[in-house]
N, C-alpha and C positions, 0 to 999 in steps of 0.2 A: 335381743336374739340369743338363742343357745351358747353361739361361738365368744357374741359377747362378756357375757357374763363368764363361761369359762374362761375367759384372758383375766377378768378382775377374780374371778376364785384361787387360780393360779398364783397370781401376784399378792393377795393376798394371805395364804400360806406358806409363800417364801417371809414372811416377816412383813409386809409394807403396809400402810397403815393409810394410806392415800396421799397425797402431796402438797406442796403449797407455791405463792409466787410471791413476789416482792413489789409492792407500792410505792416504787424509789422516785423520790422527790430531790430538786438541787436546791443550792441555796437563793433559788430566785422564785421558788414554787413552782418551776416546772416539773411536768410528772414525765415517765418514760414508758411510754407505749408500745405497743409491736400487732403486725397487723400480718394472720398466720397465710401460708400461700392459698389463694384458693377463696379466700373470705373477704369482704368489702366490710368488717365489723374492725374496731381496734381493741386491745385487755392488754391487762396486764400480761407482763411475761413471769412463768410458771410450769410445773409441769408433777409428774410422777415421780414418786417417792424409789427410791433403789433400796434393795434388799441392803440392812445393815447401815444404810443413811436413815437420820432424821430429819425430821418433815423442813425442819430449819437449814438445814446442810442441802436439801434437795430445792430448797426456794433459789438459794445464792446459788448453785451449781445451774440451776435452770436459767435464771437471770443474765449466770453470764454467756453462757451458750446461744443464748435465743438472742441478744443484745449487745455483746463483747462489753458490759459495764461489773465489775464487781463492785457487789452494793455490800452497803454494813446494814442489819435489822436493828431497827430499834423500837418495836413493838408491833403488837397486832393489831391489824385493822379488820381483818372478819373473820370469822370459823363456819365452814358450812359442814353439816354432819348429810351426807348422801345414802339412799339406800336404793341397792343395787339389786333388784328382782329379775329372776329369770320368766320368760313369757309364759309359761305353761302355769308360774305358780306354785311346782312340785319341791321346788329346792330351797332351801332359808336364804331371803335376805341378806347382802353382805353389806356391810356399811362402811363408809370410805371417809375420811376427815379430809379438808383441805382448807388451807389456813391461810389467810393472805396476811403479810406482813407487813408493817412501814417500814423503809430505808432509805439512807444516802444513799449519793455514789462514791466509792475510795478512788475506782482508777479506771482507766478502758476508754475505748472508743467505741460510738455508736458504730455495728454494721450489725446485718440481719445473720440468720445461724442460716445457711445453704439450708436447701431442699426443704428448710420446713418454715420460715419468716419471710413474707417479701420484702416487710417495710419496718425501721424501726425508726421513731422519731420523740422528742422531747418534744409534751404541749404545753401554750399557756391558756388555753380554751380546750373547753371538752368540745371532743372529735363529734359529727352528729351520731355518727354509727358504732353504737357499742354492741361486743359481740354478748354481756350478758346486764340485763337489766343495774343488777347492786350497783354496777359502776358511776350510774347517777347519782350514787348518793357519795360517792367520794371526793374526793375535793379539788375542783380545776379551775384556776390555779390554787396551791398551798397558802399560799400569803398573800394579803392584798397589800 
């Protein structure tokens, strides 16, 4: 929709580049999930990139918001390149990166981030409901 894509045109002129979230694993192979309000699906926690942060800075900053865990990255687990069309067709394509990371966790307590997470929980089995496909193909648990 119009309004849509005007929010991503916008954000993307201030500098942003799209965002990413962290695949934070503990030392037993559990993974750390979060399940948004409103949704019966669980993901990773993630979000939007801030003018003048990088996509990395914006993973650990979302991670710890949506989850109160501050995680360490220590490499990538997927890049998706998105393109962003408006409905009519008339305006160019914008394209958005988002980058999901693997991590520890350094410190924090599990709780959900108010008004936008209900649930946040460490699994050792994949949840049955995932809010986006790829997720099956990541690894629950990390270690057998």
């Amino acid at each position: 929709p119009p309004e849509a894509y005007e929010q991503v045109r916008k954000r993307f002129e201030a500098g942003t580049l799209g965002g990413g979230g962290i695949w934070t694993t503990d030392d037993s192979g559990r993974v750390l999930l979060v399940r948004h309000e409103g949704e019966t699906a669980w993901s990773d926690p993630g979000g939007k990139q801030e003018p003048g942060e990088s996509i990395e800075a914006a993973a650990r900053r979302e991670t710890k918001e949506e989850t109160g865990i501050e995680a360490e990255i220590t490499g990538v687990r997927q890049v998706h390149r998105l393109e962003i069309r408006d409905e009519s067709g008339e305006k160019s394509p914008i394209h958005r990166l988002i980058v999901i990371f693997d991590g520890e966790p350094l410190s924090g307590d599990i709780r959900p981030q108010e008004g936008e997470i209900a649930e946040v929980r460490w699994w050792r089995e994949r949840p049955d409901d995932l809010l986006y496909d790829e997720l099956a193909e990541f690894p629950i648990p990390t270690t057998e």
